[in-house]
C-alpha positions in Angstrom: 79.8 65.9 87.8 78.3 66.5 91.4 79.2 63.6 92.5 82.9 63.9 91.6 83.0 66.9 92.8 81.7 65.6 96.4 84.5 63.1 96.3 86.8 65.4 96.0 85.8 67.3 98.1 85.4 64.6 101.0 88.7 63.3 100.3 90.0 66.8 101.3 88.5 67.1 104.1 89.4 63.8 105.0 93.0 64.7 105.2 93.0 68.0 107.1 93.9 68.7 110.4 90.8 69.7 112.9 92.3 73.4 113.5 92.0 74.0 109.4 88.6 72.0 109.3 86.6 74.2 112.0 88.1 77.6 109.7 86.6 75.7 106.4 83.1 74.4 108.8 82.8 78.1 109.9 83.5 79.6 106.0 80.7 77.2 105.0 78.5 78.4 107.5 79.2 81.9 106.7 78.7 81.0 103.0 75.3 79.4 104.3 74.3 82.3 106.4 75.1 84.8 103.3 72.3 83.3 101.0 69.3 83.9 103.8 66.4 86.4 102.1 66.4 89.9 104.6 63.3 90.6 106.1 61.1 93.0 105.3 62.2 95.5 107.6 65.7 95.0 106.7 65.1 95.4 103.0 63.6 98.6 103.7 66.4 99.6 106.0 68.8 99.3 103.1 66.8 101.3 100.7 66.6 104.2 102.9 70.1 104.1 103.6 71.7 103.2 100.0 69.3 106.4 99.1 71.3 108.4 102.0 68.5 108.4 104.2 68.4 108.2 108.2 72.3 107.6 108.7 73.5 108.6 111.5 77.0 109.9 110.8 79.8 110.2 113.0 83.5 112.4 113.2 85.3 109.6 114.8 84.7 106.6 117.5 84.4 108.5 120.2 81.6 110.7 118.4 79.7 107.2 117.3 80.0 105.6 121.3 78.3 108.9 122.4 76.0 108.9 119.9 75.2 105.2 120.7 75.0 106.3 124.5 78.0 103.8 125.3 
């Protein structure tokens, strides 16, 4: 089955233009990227804020680029 699937999947490639081939390269990376474990201080990160804790919140973009001191 994998190995069908790999044909076909070459074969497609095979025939696309390079313009569409570096959007499909870059999905795959981003589909690569996606599956990395956080780190530790990451994980925690999104605990504290999925539990509504230390968010900064903001009334509009100018409000955020002060608060971010840009």
């Amino acid at each position: 089955m994998q190995a069908t699937l790999q044909k076909q999947a070459k074969k497609a490639i095979d025939n696309l233009p390079e313009d569409k081939l570096r959007v499909v390269l870059d999905f795959m990376g981003y589909l690569q990227a996606k599956e990395k474990i956080p780190n530790a201080l990451t994980r925690a990160t999104f605990r504290k804020t999925d539990a509504g804790k230390d968010l900064v919140r903001c009334k509009n973009v100018d409000d955020m680029f002060k608060k971010l001191g840009i």
